[in-house]
HTML snippet that shows the backbone in 3Dmol.js (N, CA, C, O; Angstrom):
<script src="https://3Dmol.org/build/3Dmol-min.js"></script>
<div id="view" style="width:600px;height:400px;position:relative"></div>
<script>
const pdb = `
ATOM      1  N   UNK A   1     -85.408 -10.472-197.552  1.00  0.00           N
ATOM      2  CA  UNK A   1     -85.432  -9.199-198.251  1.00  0.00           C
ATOM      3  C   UNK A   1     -84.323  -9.084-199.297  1.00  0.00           C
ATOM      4  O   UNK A   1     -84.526  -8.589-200.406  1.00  0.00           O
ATOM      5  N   UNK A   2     -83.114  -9.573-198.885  1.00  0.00           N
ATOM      6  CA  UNK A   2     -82.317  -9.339-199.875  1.00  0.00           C
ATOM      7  C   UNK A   2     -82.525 -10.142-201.294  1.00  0.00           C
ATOM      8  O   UNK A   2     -82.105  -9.785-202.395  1.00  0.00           O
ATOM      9  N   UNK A   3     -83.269 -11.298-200.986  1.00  0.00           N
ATOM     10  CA  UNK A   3     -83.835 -11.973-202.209  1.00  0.00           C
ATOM     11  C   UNK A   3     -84.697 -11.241-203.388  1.00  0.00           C
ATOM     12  O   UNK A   3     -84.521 -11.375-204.599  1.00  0.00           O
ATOM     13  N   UNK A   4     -85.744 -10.373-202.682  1.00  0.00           N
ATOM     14  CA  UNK A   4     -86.361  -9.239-203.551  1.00  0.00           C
ATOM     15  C   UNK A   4     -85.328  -8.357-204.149  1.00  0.00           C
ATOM     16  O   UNK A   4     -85.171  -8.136-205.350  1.00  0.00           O
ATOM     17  N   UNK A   5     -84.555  -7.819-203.024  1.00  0.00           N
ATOM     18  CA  UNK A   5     -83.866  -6.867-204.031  1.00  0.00           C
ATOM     19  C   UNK A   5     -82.948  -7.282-205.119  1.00  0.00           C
ATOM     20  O   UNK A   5     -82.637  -6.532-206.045  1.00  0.00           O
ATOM     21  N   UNK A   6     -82.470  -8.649-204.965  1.00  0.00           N
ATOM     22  CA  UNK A   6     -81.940  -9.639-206.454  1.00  0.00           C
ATOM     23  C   UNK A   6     -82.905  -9.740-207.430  1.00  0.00           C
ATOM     24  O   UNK A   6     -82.462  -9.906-208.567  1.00  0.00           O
ATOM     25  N   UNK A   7     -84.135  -9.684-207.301  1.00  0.00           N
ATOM     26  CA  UNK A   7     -85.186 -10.077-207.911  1.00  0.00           C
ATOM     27  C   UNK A   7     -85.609  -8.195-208.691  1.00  0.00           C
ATOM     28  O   UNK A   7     -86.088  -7.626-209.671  1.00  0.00           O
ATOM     29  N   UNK A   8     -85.128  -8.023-207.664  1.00  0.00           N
ATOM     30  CA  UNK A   8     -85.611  -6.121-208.313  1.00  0.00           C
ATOM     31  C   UNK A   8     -84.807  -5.983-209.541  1.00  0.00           C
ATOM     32  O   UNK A   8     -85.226  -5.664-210.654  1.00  0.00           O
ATOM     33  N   UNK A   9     -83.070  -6.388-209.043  1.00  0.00           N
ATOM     34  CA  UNK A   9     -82.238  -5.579-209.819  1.00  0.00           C
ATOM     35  C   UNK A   9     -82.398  -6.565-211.374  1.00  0.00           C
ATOM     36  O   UNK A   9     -82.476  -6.151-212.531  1.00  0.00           O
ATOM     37  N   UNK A  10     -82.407  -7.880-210.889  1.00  0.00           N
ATOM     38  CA  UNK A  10     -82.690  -8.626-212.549  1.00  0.00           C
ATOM     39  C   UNK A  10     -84.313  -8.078-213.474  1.00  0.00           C
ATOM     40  O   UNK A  10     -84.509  -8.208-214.682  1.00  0.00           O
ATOM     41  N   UNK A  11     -85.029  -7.626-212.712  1.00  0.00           N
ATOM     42  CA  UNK A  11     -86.096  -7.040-213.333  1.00  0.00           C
ATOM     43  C   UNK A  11     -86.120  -5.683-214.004  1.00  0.00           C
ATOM     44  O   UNK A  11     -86.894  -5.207-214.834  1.00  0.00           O
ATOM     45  N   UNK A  12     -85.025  -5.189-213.388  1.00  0.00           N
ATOM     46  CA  UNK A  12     -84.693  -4.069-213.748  1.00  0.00           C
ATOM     47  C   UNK A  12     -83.724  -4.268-215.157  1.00  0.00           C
ATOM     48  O   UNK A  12     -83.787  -3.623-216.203  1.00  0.00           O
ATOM     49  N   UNK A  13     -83.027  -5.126-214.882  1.00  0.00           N
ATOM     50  CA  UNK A  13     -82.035  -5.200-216.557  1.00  0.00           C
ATOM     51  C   UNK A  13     -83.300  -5.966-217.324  1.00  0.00           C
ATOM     52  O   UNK A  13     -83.891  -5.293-218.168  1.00  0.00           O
ATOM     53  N   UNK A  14     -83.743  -7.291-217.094  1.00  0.00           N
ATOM     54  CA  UNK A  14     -84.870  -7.931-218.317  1.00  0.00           C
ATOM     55  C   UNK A  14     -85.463  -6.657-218.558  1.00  0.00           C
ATOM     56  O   UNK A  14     -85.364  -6.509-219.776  1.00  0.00           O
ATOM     57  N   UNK A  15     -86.047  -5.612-218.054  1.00  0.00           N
ATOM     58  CA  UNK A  15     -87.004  -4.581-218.572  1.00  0.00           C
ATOM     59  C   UNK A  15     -86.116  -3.509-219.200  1.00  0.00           C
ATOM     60  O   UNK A  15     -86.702  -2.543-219.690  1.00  0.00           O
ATOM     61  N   UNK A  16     -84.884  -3.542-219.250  1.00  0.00           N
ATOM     62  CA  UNK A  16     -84.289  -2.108-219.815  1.00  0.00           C
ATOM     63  C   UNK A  16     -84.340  -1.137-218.999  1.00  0.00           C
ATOM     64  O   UNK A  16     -83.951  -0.041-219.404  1.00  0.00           O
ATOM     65  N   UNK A  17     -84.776  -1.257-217.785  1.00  0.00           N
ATOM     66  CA  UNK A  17     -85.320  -0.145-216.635  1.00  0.00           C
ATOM     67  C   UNK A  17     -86.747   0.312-217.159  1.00  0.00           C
ATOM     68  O   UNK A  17     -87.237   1.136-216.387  1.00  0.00           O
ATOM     69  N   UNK A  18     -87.448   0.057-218.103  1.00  0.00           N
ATOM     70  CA  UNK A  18     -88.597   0.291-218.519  1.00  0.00           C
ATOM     71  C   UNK A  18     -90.088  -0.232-217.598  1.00  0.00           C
ATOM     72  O   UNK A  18     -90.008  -1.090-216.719  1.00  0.00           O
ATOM     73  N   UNK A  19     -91.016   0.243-217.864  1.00  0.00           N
ATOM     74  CA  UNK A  19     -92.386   0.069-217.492  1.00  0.00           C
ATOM     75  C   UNK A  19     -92.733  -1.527-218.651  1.00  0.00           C
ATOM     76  O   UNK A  19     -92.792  -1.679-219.871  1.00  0.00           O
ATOM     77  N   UNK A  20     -92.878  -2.380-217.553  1.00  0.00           N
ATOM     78  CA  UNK A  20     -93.330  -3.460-218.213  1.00  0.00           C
ATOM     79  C   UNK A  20     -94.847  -3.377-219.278  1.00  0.00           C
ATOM     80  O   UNK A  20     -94.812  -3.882-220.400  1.00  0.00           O
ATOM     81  N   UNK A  21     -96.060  -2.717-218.774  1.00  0.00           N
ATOM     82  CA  UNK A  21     -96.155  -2.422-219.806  1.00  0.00           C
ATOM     83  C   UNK A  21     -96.399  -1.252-220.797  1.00  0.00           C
ATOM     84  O   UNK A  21     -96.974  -1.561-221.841  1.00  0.00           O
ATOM     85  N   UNK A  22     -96.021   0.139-220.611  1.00  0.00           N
ATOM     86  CA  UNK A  22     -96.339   0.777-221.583  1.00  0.00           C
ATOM     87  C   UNK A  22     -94.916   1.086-221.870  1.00  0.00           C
ATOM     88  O   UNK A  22     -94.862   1.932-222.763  1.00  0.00           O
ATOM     89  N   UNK A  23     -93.057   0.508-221.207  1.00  0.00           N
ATOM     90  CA  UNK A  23     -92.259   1.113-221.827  1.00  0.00           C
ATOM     91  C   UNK A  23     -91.483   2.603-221.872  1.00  0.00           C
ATOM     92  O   UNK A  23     -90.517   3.084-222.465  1.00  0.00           O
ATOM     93  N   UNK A  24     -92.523   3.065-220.850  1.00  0.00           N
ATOM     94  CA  UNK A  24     -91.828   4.364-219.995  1.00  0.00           C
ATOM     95  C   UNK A  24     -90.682   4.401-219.118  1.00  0.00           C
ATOM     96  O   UNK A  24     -90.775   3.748-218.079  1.00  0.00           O
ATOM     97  N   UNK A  25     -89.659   5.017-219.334  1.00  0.00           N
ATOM     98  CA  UNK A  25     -88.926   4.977-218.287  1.00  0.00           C
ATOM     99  C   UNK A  25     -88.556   5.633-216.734  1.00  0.00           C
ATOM    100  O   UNK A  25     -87.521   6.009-216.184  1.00  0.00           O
ATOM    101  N   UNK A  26     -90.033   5.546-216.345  1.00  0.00           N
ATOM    102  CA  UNK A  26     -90.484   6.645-215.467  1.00  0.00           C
ATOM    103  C   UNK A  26     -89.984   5.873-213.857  1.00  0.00           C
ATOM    104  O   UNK A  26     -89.265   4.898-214.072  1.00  0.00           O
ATOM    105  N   UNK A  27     -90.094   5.988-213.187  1.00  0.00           N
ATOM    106  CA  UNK A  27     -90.194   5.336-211.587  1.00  0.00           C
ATOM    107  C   UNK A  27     -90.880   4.422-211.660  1.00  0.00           C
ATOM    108  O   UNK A  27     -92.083   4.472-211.916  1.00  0.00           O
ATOM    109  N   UNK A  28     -90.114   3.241-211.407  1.00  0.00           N
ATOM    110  CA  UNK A  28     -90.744   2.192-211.391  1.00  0.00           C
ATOM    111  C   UNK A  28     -90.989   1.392-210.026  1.00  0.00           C
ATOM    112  O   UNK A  28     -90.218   1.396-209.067  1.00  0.00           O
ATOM    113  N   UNK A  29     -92.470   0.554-210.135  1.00  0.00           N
ATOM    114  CA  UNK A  29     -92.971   0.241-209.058  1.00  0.00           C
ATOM    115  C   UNK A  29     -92.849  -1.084-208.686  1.00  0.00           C
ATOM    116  O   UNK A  29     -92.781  -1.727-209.734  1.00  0.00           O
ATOM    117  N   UNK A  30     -92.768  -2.054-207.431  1.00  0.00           N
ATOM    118  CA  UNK A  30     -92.952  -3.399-207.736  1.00  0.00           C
ATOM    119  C   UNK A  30     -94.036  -3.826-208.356  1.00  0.00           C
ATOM    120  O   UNK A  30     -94.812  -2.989-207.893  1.00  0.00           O
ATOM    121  N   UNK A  31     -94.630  -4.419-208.980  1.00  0.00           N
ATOM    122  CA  UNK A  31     -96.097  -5.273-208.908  1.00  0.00           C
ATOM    123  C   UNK A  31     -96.232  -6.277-208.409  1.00  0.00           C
ATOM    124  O   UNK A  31     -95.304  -7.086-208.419  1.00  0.00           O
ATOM    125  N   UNK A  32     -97.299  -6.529-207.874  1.00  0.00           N
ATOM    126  CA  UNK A  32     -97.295  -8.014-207.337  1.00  0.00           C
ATOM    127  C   UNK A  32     -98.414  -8.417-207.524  1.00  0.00           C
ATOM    128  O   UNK A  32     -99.332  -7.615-207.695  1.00  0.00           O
ATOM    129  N   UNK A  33     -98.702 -10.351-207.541  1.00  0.00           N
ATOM    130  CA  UNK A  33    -100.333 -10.649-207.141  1.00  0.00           C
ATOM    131  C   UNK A  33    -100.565 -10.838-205.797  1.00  0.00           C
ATOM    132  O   UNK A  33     -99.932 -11.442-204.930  1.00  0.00           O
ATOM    133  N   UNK A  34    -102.103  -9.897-205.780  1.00  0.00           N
ATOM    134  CA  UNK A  34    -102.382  -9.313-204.547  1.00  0.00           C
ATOM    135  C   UNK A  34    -102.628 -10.813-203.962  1.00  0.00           C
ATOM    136  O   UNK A  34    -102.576 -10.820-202.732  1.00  0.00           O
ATOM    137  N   UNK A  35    -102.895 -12.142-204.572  1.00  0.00           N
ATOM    138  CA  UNK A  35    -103.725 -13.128-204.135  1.00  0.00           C
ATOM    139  C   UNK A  35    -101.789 -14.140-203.141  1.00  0.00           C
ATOM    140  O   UNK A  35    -101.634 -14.744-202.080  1.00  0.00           O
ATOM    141  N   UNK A  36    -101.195 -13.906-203.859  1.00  0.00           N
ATOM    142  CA  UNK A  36     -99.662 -14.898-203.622  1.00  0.00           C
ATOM    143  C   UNK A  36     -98.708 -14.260-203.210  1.00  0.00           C
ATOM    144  O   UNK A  36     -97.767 -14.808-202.636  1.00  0.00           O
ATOM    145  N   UNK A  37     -98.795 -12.598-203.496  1.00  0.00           N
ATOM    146  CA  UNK A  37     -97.719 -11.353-203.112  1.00  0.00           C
ATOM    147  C   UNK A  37     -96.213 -11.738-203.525  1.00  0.00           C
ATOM    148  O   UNK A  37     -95.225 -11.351-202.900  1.00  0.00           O
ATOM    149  N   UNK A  38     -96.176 -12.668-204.826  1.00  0.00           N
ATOM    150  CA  UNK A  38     -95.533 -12.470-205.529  1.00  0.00           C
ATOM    151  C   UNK A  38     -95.144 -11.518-206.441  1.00  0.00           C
ATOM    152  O   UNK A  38     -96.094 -11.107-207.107  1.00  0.00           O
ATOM    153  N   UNK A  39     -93.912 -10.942-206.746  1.00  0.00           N
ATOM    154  CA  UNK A  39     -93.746 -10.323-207.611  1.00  0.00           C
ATOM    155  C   UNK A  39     -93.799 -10.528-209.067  1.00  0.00           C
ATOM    156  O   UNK A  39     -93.353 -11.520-209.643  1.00  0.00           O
ATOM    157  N   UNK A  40     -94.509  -9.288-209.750  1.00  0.00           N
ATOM    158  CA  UNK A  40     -94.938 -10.132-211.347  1.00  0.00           C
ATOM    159  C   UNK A  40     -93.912  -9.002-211.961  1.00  0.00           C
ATOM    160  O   UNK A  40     -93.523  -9.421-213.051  1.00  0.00           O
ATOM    161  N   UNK A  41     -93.441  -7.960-211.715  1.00  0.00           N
ATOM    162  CA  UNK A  41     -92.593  -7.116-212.685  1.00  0.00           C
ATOM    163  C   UNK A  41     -92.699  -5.740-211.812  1.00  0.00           C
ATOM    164  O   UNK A  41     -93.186  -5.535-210.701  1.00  0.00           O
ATOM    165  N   UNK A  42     -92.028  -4.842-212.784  1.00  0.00           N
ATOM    166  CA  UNK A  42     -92.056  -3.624-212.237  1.00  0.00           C
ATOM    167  C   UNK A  42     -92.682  -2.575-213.408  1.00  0.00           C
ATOM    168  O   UNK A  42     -92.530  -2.434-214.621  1.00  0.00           O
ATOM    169  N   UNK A  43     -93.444  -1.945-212.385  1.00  0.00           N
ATOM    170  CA  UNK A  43     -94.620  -0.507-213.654  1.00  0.00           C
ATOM    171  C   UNK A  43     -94.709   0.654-213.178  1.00  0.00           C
ATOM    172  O   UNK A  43     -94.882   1.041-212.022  1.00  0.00           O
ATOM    173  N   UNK A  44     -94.603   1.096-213.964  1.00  0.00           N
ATOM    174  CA  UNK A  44     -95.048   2.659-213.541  1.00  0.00           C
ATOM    175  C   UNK A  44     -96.224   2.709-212.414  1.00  0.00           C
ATOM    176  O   UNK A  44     -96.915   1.812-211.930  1.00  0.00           O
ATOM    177  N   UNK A  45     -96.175   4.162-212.179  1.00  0.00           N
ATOM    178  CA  UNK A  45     -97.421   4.171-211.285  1.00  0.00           C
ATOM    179  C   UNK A  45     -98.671   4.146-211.964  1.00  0.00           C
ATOM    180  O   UNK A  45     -99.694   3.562-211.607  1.00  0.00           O
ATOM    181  N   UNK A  46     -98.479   4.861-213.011  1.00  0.00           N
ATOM    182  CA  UNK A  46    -100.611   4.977-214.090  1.00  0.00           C
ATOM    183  C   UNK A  46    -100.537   3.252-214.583  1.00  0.00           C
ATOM    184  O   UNK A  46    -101.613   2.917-215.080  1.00  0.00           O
ATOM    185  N   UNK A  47     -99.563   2.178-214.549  1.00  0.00           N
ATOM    186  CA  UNK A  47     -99.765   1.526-215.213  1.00  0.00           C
ATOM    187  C   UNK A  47    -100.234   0.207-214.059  1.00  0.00           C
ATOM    188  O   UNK A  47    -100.819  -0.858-214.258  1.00  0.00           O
ATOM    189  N   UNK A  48     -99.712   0.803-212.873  1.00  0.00           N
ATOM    190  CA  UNK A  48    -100.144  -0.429-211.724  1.00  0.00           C
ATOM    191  C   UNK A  48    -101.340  -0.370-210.823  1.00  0.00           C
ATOM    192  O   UNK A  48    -101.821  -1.112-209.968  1.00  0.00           O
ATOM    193  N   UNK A  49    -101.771   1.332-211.580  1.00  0.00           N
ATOM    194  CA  UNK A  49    -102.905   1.909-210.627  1.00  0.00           C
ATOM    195  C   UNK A  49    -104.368   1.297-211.953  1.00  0.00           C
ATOM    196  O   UNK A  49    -105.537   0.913-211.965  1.00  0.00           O
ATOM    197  N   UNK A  50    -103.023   1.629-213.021  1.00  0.00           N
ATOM    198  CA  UNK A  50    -105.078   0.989-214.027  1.00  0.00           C
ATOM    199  C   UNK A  50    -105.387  -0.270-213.500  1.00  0.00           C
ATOM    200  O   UNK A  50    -106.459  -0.639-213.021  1.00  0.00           O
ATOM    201  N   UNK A  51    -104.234  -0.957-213.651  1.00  0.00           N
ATOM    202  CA  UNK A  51    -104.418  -2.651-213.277  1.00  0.00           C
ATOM    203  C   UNK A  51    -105.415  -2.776-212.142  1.00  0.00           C
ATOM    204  O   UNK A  51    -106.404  -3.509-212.134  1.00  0.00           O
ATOM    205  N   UNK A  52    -104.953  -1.837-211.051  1.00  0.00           N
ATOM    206  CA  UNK A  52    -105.135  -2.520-210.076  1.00  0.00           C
ATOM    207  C   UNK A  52    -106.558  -1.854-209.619  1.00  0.00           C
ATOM    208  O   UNK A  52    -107.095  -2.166-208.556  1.00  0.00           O
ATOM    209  N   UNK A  53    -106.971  -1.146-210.301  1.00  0.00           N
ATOM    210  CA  UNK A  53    -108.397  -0.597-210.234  1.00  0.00           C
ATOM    211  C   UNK A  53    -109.185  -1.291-210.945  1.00  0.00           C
ATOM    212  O   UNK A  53    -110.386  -1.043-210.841  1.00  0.00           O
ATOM    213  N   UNK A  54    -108.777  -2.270-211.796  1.00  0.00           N
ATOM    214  CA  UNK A  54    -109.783  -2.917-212.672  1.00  0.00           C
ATOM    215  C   UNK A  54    -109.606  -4.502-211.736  1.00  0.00           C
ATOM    216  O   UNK A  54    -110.175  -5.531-212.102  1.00  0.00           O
ATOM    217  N   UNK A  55    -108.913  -4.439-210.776  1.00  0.00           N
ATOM    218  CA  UNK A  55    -109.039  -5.456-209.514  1.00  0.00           C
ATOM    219  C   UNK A  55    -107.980  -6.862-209.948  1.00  0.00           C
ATOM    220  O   UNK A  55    -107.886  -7.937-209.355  1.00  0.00           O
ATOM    221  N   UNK A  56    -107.274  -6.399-211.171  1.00  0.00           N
ATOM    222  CA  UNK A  56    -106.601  -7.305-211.564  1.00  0.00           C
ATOM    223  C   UNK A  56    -107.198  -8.756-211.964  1.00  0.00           C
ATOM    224  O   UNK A  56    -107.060  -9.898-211.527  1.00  0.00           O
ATOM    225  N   UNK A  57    -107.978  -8.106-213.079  1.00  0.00           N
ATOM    226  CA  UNK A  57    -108.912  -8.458-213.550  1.00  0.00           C
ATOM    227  C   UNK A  57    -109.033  -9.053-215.156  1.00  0.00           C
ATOM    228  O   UNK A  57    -109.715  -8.418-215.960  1.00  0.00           O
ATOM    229  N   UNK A  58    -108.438 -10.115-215.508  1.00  0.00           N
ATOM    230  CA  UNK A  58    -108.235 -10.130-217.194  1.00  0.00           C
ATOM    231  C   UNK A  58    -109.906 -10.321-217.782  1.00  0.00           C
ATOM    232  O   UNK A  58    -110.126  -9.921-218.926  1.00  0.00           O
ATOM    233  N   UNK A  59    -110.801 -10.797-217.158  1.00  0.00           N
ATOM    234  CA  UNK A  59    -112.268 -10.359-217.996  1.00  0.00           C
ATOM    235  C   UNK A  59    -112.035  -8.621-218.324  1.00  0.00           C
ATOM    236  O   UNK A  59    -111.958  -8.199-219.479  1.00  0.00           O
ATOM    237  N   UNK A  60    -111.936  -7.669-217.028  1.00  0.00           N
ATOM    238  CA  UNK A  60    -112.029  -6.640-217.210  1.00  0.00           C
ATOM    239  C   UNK A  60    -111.123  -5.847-218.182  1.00  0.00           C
ATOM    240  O   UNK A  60    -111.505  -5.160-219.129  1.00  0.00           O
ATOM    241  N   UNK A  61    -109.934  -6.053-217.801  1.00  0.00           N
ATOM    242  CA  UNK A  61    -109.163  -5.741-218.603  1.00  0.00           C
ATOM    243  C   UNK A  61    -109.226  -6.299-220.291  1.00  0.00           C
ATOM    244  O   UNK A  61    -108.790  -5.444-221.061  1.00  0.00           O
ATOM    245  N   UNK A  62    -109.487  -7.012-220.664  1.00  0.00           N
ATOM    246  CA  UNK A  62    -109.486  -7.619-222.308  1.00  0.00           C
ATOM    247  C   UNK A  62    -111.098  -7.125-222.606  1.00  0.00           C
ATOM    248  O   UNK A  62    -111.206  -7.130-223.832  1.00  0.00           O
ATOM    249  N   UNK A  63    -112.534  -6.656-221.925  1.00  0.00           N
ATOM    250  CA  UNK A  63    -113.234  -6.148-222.124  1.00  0.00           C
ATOM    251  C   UNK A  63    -112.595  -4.209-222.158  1.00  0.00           C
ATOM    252  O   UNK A  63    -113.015  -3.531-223.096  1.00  0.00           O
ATOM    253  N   UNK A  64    -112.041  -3.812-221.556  1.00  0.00           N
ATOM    254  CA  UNK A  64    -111.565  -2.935-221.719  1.00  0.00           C
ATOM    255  C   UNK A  64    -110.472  -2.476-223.085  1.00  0.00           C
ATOM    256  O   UNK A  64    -110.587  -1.381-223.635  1.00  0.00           O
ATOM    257  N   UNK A  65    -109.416  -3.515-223.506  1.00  0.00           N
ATOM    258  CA  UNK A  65    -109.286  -3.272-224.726  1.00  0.00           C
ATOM    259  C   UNK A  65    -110.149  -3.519-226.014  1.00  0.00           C
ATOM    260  O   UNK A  65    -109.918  -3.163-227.170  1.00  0.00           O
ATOM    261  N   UNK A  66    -111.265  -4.263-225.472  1.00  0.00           N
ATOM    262  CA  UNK A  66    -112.041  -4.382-226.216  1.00  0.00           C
ATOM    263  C   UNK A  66    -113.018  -2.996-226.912  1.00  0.00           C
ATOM    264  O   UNK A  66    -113.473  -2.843-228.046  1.00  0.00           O
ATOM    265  N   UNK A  67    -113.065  -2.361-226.014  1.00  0.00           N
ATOM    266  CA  UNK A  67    -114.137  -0.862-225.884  1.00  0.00           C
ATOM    267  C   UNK A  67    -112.616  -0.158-226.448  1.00  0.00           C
ATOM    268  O   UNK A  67    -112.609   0.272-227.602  1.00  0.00           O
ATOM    269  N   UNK A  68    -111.683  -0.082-225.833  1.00  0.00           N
ATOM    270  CA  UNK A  68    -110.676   0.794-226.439  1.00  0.00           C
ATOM    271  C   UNK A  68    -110.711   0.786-228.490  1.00  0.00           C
ATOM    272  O   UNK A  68    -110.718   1.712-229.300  1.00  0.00           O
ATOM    273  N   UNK A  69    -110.724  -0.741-228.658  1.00  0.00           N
ATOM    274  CA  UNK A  69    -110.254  -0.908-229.976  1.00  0.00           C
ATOM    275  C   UNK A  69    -111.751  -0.364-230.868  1.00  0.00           C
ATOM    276  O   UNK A  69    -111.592   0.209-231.946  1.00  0.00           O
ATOM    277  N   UNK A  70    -113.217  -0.605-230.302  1.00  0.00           N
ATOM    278  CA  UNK A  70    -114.477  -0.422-230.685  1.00  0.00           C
ATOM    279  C   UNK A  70    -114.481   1.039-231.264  1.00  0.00           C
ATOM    280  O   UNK A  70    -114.874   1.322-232.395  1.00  0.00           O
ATOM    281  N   UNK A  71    -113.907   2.082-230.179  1.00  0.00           N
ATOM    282  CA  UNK A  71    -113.736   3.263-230.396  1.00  0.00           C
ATOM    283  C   UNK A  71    -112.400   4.292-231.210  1.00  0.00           C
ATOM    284  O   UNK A  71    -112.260   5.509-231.334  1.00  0.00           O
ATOM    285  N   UNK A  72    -111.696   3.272-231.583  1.00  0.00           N
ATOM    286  CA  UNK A  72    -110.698   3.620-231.776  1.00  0.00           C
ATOM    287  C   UNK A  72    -111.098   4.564-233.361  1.00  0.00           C
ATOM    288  O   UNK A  72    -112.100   4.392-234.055  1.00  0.00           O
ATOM    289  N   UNK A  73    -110.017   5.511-233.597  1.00  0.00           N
ATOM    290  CA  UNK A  73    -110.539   6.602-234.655  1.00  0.00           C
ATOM    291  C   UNK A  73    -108.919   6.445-235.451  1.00  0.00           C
ATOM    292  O   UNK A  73    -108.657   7.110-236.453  1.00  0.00           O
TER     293      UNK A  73
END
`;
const viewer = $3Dmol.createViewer("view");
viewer.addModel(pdb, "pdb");
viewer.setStyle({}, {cartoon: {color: "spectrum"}});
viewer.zoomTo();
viewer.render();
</script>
């Protein structure tokens, strides 16, 4: 455990204390892959809940910015 929390606090300076990805400096979460339960960074909560509803998924997700950018105004 104490290895994670070394792993927290350097994630915490590489990120600025920020949301890996949208850059918020809101409460940040671990992330991990659900498949290795490695840690991949730390995110907000809307940003680990989109991920992780799209099943952590890069078809889904890059089809999803895809429809984002289609519609974009």
């Amino acid at each position: 455990m104490p290895e994670e929390t070394g792993l927290y606090d350097r994630l915490m300076e590489e990120q600025e204390g920020c949301c890996a990805i949208c850059r918020r400096d809101l409460p940040l979460k671990v992330d991990h892959n659900h498949t290795t339960h490695k840690m991949r960074g730390l995110l907000c909560n809307n940003c680990n809940v989109g991920i992780g509803l799209l099943g952590d998924n890069l078809v889904l997700l890059r089809r999803a910015v895809r429809y984002l950018k289609e519609y974009e105004e």
